[in-house]
C-alpha positions in Angstrom: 14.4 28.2 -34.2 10.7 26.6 -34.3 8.5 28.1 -31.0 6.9 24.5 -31.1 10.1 21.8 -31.3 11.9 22.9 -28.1 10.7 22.1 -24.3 10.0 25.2 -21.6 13.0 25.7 -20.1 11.7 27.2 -16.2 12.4 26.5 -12.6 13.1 23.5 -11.1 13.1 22.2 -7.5 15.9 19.5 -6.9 14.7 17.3 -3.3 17.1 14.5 -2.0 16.5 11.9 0.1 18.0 14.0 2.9 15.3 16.4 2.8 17.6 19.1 0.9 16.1 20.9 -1.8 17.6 23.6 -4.1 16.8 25.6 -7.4 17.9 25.3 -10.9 16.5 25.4 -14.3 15.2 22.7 -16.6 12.7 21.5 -18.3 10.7 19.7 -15.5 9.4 21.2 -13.1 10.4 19.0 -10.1 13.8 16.5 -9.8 14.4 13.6 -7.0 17.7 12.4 -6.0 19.3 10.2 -3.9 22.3 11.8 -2.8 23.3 15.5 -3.6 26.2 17.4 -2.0 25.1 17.8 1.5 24.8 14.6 2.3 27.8 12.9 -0.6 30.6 11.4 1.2 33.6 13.1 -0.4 31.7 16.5 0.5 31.2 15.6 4.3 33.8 13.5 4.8 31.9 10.6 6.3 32.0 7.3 4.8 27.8 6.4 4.5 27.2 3.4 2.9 23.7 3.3 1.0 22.7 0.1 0.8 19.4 -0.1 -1.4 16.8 -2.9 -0.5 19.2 -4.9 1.6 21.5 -5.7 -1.2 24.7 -6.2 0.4 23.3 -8.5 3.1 22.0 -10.6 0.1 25.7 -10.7 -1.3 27.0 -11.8 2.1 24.2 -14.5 2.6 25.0 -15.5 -1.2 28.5 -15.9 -0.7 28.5 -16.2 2.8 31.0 -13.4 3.3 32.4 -11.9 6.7 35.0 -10.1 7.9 38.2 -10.7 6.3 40.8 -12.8 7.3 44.6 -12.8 7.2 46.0 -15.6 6.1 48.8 -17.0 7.8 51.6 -17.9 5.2 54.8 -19.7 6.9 
C-alpha cells in the first residue's frame, strides 16, 4: 500500500441542524447534516415534516391543492 494514494483517515465531528453533534472517523475533518437520529421521525416517533425553501406551499399554489375531499358516489 502506497503512503501517498490513500486519504488521512482521523476524527470527525458530525453537527445537524438540530444542534447535535457526535464523533466518528473519516477523512474530513468536519460533516453537516440535516437530520440524524435524534431528531429522525421513525427514532422519535413524531411525524416533522421538513419542508426546504417553502416547497410544498409551491406545489399546493401550483396545483392549487387542499385538504382532501371525499367524494360522494351514489
Amino acid at each position: 500500500m502506497k503512503a501517498s494514494t490513500h486519504p488521512k483517515y482521523r476524527l470527525a465531528v458530525v453537527q445537524c441542524a438540530c444542534g447535535s453533534t457526535f464523533e466518528t472517523r473519516s477523512t474530513t475533518p468536519s460533516i453537516h447534516v440535516d437530520i440524524c437520529a435524534r431528531c429522525h421521525p421513525y427514532f422519535t416517533g413524531k411525524q416533522k415534516m421538513v419542508d426546504t425553501a417553502g416547497r410544498v406551499e409551491r406545489f399546493r399554489q401550483r396545483y392549487k391543492t387542499g385538504p382532501a375531499v371525499e367524494s360522494k358516489e351514489s
